[in-house]
HTML snippet that shows the backbone in 3Dmol.js (N, CA, C, O; Angstrom):
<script src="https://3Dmol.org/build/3Dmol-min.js"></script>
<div id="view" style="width:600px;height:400px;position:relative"></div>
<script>
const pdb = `
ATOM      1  N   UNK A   1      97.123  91.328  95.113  1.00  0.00           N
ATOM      2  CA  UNK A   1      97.742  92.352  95.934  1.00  0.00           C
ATOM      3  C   UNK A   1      99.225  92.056  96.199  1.00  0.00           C
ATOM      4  O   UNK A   1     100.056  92.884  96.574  1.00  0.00           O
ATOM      5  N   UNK A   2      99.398  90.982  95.993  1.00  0.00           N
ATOM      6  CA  UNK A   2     100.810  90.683  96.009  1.00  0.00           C
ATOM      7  C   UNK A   2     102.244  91.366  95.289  1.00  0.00           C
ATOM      8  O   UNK A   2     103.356  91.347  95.818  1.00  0.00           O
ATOM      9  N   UNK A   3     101.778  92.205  93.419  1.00  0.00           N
ATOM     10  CA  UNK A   3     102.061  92.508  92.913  1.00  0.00           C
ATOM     11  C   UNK A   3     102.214  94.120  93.494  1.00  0.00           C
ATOM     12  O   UNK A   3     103.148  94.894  93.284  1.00  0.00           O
ATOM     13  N   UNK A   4     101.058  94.334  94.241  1.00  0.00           N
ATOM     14  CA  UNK A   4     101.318  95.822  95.015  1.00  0.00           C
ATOM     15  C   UNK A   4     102.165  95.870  96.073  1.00  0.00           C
ATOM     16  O   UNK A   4     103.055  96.720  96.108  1.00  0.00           O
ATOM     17  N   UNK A   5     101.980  94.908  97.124  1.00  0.00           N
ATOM     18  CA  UNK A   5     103.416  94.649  97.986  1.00  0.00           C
ATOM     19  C   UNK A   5     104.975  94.333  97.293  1.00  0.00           C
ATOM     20  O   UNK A   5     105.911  94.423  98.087  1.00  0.00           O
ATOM     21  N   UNK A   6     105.207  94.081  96.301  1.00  0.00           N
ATOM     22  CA  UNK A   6     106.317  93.776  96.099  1.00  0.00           C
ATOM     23  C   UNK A   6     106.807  95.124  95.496  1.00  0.00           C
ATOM     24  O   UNK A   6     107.996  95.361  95.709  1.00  0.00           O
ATOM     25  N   UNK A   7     106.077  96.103  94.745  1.00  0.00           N
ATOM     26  CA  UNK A   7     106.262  97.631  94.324  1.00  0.00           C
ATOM     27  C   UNK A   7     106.467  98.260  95.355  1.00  0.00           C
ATOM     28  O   UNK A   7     107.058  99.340  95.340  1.00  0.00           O
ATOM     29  N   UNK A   8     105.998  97.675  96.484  1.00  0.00           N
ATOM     30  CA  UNK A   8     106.006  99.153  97.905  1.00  0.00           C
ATOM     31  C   UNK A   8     107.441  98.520  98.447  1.00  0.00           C
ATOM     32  O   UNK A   8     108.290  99.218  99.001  1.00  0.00           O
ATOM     33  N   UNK A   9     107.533  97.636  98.298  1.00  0.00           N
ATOM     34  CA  UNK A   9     109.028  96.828  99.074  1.00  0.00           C
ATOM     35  C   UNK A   9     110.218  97.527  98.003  1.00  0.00           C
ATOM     36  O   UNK A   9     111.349  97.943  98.256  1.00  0.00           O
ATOM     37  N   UNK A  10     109.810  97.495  97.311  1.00  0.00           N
ATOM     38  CA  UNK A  10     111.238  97.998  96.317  1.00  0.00           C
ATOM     39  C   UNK A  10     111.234  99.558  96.170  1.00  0.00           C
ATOM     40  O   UNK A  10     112.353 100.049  96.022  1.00  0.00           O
ATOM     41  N   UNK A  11     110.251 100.360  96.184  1.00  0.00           N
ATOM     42  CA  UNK A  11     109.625 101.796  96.531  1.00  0.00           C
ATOM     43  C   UNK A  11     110.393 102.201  97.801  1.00  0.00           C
ATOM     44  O   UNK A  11     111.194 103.135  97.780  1.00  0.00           O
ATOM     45  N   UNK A  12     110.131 101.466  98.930  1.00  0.00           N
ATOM     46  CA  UNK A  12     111.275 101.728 100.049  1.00  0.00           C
ATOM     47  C   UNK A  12     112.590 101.268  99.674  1.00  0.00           C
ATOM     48  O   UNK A  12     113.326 102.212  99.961  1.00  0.00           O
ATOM     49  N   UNK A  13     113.174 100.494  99.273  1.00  0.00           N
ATOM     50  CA  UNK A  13     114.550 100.344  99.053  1.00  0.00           C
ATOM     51  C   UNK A  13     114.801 101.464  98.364  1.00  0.00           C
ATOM     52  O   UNK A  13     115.844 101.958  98.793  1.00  0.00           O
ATOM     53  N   UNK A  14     114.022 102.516  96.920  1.00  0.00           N
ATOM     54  CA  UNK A  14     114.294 103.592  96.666  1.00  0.00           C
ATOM     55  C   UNK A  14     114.659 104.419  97.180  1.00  0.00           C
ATOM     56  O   UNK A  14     115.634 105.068  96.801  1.00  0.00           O
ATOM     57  N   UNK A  15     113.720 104.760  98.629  1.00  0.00           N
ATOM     58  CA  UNK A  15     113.865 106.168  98.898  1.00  0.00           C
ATOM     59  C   UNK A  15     114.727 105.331 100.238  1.00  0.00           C
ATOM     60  O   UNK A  15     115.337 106.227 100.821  1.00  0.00           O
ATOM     61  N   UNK A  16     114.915 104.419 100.711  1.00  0.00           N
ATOM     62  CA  UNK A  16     116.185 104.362 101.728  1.00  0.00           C
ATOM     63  C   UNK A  16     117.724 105.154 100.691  1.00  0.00           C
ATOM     64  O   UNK A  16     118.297 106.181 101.053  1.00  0.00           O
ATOM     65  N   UNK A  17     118.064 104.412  99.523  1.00  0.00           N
ATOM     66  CA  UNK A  17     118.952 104.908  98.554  1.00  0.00           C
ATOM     67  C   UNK A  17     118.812 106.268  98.373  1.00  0.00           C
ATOM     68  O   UNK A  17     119.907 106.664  97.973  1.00  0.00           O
ATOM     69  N   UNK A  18     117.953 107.298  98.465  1.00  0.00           N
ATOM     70  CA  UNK A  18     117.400 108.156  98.369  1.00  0.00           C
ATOM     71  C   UNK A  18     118.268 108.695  99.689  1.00  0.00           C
ATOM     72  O   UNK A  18     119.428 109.094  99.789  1.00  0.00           O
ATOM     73  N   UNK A  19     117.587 108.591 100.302  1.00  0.00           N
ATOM     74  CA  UNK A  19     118.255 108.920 101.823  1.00  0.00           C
ATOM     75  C   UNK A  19     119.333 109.444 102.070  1.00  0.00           C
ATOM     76  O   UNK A  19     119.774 110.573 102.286  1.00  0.00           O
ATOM     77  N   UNK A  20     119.803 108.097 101.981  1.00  0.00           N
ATOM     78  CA  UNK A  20     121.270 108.046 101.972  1.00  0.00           C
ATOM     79  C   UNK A  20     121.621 108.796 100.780  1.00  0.00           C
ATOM     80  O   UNK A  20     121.830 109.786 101.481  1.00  0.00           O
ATOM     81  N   UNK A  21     121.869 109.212  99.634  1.00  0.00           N
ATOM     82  CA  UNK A  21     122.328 110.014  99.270  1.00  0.00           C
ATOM     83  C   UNK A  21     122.375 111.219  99.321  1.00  0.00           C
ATOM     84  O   UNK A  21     123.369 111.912  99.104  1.00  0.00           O
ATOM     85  N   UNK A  22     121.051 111.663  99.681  1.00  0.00           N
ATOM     86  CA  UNK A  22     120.682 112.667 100.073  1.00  0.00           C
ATOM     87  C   UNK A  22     121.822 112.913 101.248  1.00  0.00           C
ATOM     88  O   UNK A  22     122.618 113.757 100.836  1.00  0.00           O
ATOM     89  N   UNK A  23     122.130 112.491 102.464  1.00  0.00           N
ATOM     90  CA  UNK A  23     122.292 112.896 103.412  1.00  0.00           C
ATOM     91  C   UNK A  23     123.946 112.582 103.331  1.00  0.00           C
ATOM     92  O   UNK A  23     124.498 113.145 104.276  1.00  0.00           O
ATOM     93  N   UNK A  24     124.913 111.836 102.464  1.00  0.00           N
ATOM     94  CA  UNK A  24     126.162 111.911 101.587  1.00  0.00           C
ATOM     95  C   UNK A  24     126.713 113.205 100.946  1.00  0.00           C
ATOM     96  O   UNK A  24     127.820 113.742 100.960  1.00  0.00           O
ATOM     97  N   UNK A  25     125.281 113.563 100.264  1.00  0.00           N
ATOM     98  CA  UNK A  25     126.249 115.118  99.604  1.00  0.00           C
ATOM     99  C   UNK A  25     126.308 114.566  98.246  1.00  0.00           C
ATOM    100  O   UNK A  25     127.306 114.825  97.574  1.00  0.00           O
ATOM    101  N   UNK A  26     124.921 113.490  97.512  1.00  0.00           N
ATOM    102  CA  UNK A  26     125.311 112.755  96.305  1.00  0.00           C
ATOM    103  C   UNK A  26     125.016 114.302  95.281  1.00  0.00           C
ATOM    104  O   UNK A  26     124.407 115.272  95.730  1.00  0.00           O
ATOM    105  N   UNK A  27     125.570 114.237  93.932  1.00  0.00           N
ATOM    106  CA  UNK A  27     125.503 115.276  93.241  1.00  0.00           C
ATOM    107  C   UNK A  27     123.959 115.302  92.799  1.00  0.00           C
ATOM    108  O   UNK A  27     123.397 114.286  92.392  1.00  0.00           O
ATOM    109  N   UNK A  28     123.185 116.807  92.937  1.00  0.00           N
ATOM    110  CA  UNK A  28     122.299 117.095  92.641  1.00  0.00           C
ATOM    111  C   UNK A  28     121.691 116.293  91.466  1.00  0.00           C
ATOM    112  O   UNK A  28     120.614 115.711  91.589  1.00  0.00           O
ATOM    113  N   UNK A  29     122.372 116.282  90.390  1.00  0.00           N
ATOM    114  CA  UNK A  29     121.551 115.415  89.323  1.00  0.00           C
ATOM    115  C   UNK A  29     121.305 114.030  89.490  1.00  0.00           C
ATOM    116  O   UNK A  29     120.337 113.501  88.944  1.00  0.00           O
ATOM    117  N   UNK A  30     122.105 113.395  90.202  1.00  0.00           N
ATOM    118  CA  UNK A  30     121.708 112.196  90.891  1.00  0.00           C
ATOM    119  C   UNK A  30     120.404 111.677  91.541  1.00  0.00           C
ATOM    120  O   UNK A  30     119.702 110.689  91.322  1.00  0.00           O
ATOM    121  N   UNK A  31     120.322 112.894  92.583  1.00  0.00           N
ATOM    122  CA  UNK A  31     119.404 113.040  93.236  1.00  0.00           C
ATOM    123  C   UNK A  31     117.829 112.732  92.703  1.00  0.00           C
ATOM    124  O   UNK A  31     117.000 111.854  92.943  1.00  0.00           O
ATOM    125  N   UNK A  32     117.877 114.101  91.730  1.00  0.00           N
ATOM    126  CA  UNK A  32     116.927 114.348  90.753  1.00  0.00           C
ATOM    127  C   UNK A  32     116.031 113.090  90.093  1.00  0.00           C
ATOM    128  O   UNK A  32     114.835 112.798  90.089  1.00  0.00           O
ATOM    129  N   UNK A  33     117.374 112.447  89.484  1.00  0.00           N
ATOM    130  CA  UNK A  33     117.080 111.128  88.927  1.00  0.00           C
ATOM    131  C   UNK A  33     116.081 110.301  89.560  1.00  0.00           C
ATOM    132  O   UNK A  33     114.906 110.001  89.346  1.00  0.00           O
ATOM    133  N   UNK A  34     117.068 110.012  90.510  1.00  0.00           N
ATOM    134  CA  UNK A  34     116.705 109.175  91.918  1.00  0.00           C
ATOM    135  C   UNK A  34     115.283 109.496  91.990  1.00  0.00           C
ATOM    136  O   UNK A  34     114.472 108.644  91.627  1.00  0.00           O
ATOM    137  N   UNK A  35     114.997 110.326  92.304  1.00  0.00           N
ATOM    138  CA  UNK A  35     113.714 110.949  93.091  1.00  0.00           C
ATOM    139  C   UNK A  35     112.867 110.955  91.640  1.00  0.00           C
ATOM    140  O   UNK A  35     111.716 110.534  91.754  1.00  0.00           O
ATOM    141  N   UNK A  36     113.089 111.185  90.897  1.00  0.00           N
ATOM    142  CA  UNK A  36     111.879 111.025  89.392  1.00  0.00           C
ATOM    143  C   UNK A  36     111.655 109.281  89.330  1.00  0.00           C
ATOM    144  O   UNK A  36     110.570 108.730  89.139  1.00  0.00           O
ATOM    145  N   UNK A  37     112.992 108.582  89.547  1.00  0.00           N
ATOM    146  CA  UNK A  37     112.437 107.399  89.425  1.00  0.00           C
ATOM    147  C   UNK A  37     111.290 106.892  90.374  1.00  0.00           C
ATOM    148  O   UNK A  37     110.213 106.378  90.075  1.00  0.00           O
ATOM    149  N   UNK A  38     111.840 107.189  91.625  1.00  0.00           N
ATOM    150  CA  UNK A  38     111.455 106.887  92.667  1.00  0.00           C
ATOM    151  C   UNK A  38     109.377 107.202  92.727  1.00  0.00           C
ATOM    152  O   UNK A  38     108.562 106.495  93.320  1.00  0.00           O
ATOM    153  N   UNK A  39     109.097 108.450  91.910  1.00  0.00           N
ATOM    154  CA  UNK A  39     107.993 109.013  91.822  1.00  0.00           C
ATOM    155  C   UNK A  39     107.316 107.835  90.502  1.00  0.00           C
ATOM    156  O   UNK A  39     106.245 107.263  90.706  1.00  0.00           O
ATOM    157  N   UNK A  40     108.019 107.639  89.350  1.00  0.00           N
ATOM    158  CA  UNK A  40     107.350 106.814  88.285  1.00  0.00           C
ATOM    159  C   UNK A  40     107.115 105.630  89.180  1.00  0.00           C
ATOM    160  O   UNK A  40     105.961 105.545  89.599  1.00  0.00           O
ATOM    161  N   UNK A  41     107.892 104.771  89.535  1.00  0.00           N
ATOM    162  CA  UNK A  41     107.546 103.914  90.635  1.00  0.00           C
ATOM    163  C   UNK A  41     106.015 103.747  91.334  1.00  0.00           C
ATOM    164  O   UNK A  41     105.075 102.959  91.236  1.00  0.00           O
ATOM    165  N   UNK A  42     106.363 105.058  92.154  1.00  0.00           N
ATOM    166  CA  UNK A  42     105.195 105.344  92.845  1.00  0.00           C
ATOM    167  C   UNK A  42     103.550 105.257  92.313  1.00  0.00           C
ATOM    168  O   UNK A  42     102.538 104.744  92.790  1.00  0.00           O
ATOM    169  N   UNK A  43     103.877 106.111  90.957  1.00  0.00           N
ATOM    170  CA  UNK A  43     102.457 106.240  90.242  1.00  0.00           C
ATOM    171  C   UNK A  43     102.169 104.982  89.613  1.00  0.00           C
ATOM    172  O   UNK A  43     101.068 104.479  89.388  1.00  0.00           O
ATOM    173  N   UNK A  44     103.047 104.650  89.421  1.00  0.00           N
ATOM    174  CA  UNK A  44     102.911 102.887  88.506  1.00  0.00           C
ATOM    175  C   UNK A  44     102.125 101.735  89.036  1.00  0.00           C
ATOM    176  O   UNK A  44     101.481 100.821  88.521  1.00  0.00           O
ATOM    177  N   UNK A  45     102.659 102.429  91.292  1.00  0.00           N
ATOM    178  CA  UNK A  45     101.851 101.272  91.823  1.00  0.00           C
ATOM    179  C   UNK A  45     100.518 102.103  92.019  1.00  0.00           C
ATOM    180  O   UNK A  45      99.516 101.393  92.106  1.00  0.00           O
ATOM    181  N   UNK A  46     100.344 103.240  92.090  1.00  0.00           N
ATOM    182  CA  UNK A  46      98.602 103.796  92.417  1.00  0.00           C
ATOM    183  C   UNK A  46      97.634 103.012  91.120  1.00  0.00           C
ATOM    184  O   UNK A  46      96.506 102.543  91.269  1.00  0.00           O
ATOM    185  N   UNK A  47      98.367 103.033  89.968  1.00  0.00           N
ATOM    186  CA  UNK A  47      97.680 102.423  89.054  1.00  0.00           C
ATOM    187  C   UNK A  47      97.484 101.384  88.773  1.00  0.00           C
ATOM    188  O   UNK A  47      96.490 101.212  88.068  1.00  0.00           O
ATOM    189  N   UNK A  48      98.324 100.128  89.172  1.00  0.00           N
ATOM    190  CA  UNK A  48      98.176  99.219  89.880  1.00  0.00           C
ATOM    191  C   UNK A  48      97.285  98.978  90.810  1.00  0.00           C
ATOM    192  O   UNK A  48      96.501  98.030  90.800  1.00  0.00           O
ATOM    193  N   UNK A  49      97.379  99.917  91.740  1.00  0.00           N
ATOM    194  CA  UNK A  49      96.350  99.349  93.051  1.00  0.00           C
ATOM    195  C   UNK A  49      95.103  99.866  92.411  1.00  0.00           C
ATOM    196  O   UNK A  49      94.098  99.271  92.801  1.00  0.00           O
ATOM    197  N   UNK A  50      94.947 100.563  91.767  1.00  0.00           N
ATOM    198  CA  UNK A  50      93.482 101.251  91.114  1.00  0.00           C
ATOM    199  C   UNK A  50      92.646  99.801  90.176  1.00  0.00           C
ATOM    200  O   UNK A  50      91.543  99.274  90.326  1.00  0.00           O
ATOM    201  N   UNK A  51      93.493  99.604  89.458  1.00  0.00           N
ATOM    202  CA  UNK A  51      93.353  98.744  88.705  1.00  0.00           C
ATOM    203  C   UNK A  51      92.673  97.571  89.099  1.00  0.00           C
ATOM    204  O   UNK A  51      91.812  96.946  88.481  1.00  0.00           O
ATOM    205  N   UNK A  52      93.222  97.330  90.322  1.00  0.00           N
ATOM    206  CA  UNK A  52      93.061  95.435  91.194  1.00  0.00           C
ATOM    207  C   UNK A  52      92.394  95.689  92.049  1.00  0.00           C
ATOM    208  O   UNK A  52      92.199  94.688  92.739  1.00  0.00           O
ATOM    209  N   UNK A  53      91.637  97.009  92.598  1.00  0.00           N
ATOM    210  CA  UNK A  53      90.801  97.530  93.514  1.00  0.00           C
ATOM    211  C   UNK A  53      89.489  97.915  93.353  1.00  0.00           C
ATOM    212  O   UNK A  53      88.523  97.666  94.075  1.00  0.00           O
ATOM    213  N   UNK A  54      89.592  98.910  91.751  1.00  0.00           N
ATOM    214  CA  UNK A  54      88.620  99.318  91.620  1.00  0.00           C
ATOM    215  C   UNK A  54      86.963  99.150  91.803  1.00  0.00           C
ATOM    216  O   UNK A  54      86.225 100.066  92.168  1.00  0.00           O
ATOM    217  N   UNK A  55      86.581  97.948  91.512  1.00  0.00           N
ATOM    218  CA  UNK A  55      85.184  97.142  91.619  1.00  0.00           C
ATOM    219  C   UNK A  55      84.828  97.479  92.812  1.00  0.00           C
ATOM    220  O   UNK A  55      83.752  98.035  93.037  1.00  0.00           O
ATOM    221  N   UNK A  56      86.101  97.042  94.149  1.00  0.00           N
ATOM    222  CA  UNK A  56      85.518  96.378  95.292  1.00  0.00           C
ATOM    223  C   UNK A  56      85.486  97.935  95.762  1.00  0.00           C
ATOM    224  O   UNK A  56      84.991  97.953  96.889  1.00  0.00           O
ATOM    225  N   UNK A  57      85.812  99.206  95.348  1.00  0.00           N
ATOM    226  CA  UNK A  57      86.482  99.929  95.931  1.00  0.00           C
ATOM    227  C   UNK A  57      85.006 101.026  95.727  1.00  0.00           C
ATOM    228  O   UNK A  57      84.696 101.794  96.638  1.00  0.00           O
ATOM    229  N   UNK A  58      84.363 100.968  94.690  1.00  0.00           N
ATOM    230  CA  UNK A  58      83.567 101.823  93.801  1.00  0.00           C
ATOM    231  C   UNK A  58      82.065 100.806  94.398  1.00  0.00           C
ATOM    232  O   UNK A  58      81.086 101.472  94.061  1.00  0.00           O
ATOM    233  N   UNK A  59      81.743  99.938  94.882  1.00  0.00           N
ATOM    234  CA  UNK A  59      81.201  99.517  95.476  1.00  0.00           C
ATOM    235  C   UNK A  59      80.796  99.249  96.677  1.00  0.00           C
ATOM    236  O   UNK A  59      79.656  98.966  97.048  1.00  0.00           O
ATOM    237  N   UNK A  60      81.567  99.326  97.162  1.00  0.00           N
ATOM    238  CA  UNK A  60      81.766  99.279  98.482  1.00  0.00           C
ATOM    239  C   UNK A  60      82.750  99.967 100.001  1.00  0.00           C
ATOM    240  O   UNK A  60      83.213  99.550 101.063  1.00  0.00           O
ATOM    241  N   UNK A  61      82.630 101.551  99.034  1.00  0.00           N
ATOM    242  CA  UNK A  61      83.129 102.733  99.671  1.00  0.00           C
ATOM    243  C   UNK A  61      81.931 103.824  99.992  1.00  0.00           C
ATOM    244  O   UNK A  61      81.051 104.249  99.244  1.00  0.00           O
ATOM    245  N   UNK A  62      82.188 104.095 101.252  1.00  0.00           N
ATOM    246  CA  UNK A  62      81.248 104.907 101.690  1.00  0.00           C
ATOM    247  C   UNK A  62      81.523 106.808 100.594  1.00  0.00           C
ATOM    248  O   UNK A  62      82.339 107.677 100.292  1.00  0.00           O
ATOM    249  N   UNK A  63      79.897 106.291 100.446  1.00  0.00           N
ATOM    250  CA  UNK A  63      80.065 107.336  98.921  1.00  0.00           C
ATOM    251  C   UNK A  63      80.455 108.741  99.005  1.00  0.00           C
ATOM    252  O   UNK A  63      80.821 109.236  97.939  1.00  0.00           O
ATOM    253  N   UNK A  64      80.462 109.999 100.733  1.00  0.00           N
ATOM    254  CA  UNK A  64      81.212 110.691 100.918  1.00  0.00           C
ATOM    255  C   UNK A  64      82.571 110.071 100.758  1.00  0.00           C
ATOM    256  O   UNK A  64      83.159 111.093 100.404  1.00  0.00           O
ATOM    257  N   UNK A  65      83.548 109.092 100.762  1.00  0.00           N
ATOM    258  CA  UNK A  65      84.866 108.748 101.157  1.00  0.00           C
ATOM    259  C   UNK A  65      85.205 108.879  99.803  1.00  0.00           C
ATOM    260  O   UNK A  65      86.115 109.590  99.375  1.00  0.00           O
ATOM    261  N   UNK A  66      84.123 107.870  98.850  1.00  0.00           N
ATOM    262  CA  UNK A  66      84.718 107.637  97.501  1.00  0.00           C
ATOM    263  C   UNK A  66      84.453 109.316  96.525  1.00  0.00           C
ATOM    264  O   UNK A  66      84.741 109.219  95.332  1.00  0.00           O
ATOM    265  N   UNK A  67      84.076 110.369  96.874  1.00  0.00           N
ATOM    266  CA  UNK A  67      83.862 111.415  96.621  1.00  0.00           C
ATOM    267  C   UNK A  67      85.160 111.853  96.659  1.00  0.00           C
ATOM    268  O   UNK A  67      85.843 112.081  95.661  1.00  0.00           O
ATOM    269  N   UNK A  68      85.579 111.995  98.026  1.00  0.00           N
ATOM    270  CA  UNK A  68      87.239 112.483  98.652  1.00  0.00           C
ATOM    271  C   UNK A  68      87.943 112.068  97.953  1.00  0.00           C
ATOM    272  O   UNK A  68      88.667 112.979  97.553  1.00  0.00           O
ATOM    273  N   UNK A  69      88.278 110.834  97.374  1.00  0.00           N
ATOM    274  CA  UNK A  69      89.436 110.209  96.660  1.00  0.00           C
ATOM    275  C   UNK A  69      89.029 110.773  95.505  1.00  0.00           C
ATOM    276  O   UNK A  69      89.613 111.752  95.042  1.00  0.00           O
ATOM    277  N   UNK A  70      88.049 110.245  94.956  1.00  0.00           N
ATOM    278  CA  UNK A  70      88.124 110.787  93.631  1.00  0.00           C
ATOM    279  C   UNK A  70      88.263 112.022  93.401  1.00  0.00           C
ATOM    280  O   UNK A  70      89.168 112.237  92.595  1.00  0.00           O
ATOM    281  N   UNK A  71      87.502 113.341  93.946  1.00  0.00           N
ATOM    282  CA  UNK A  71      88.213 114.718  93.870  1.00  0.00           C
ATOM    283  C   UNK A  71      89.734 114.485  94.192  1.00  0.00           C
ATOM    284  O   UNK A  71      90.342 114.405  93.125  1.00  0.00           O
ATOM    285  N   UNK A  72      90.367 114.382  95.013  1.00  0.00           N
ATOM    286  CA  UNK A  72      92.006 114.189  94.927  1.00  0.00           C
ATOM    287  C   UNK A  72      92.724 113.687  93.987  1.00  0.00           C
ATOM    288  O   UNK A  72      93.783 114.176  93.595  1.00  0.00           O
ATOM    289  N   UNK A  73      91.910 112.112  93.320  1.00  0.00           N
ATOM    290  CA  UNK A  73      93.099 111.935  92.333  1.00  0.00           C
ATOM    291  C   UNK A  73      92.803 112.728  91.192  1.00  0.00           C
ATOM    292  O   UNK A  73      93.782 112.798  90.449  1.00  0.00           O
ATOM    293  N   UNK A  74      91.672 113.438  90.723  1.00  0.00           N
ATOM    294  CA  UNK A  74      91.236 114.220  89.798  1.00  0.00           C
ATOM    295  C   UNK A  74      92.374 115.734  89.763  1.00  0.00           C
ATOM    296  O   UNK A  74      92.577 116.520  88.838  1.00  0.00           O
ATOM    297  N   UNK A  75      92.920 115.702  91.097  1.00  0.00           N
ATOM    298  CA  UNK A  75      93.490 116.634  91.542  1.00  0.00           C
ATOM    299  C   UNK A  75      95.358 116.843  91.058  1.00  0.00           C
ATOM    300  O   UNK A  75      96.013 117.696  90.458  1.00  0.00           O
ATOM    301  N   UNK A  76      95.632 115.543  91.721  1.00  0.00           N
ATOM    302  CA  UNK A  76      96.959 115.614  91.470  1.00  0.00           C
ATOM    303  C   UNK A  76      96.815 114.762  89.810  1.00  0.00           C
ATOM    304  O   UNK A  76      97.833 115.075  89.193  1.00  0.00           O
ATOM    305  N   UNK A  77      96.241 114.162  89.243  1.00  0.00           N
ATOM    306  CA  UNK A  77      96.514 113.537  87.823  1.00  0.00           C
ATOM    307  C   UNK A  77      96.566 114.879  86.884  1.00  0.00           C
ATOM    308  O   UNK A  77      97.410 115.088  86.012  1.00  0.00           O
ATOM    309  N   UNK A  78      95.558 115.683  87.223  1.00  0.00           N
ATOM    310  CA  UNK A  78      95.436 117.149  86.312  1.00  0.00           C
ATOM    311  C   UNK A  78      97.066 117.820  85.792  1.00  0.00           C
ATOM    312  O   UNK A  78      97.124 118.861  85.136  1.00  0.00           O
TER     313      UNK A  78
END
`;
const viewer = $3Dmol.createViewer("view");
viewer.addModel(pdb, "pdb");
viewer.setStyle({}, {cartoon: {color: "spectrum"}});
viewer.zoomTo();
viewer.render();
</script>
């Protein structure tokens, strides 16, 4: 899990940079960038955490809960 904390630590340094440009007046395509990276990032660590979770997660999730997630990520991956 260590490898997932260090993605969420640098994930916020994104969107602080984010921020702040945003709230500068940085040029739209910048932005854009910014914010696509900022999203690959993001999905890189769900798959990550999926990855290093899964067993304990698919086992030992209350099986309405693990229903919920899984319809959702079925949802936004589509």
């Amino acid at each position: 899990m260590k490898q997932i904390h260090n993605r969420l630590h640098r994930l916020q340094g994104q969107l602080s940079s984010l921020d702040t440009a945003i709230a500068e007046g940085a040029a739209c395509t910048e932005v854009i960038l910014q914010l696509l990276a900022a999203k690959g990032a993001l999905d890189a660590t769900v798959q990550a955490y999926l990855e290093a979770s899964m067993d304990d997660c698919i086992h030992n999730a209350d099986p309405a809960a693990l229903k919920r997630v899984i319809k959702m990520f079925i949802k936004h991956v589509s």
